[in-house]
C-alpha positions, 0 to 999 in steps of 0.5 A: 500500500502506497499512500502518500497521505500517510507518508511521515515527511521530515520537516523542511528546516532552513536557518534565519540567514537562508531565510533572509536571504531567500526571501529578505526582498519580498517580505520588505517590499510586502512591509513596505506597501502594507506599513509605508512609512511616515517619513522617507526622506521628502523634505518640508521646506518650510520646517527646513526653513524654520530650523535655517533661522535657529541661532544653533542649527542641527546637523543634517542627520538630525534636521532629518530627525526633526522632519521625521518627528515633526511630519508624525506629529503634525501630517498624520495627528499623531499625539507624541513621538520618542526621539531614542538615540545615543548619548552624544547625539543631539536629542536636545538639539533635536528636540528643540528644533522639534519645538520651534518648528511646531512653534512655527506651525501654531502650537505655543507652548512646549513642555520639558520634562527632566530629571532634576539635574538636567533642568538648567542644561535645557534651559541653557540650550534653548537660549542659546538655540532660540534667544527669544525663547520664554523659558520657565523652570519649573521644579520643586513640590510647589511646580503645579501651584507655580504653573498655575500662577504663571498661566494666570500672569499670562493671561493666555487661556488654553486653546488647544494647540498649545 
């Protein structure tokens, strides 16, 4: 008796690297099409421009961070994003940057959360990136009472975009 349907077949094993290599093209075309990304390297000239006036500038790989940011953040609504790099790599820079151009799109206001020691080195850069920037530290136990006041001095009611 020759049936094929009960004939045991060993399992066809192949290693990850073969995998890759076979298939590797196809599986990120397939990524590609269903996943596209948010940013791949089209810039907005008007965010280029933003960062141009900046008395600090970013380095071209992270002017390319900040259009990435920025376009998930204002072109697709998306409500934050991470900037995770190395220690060195200017994820300050970056963030400011990320904060004067969404200043440049009509949100006012930009909160840095810190740890305690670092609060006066990004209070530092930002001036020195943006001179004319309004910077408040806030630290201590009395922070939101602080807060709260300083809205009041303002005068500037929530609207949203801020």
């Amino acid at each position: 008796m020759n049936d094929l349907s009960h004939t045991a077949c060993p399992p066809l094993t192949i290693s990850l690297t073969e995998f890759i290599d076979e298939f590797g093209d196809e599986l990120l075309d397939s990524l590609n099409r269903s996943n596209p990304p948010v940013y791949a390297g089209n810039i907005n000239e008007i965010r280029q421009r933003i960062m141009n006036t900046l008395k600090r500038q970013p380095f071209p790989a992270q002017a390319e961070v900040v259009q990435a940011v920025t376009a998930l953040l204002l072109d697709h609504n998306e409500q934050a994003a991470v900037i995770n790099a190395e220690m060195g790599t200017g994820k300050t820079m970056m963030a400011i940057a990320v904060a004067a151009v969404m200043h440049g799109a009509g949100y006012r206001r930009t909160l840095v959360v810190s740890p305690p020691h670092l609060v006066y080195k990004w209070r530092r850069e930002i001036l020195e990136t943006i001179p004319d920037a309004r910077v408040w530290v806030l630290n201590g136990p009395d922070t939101l009472v602080k807060l709260l006041k300083l809205r009041d001095q303002l005068g500037d009611p929530y609207d949203g975009r801020q």
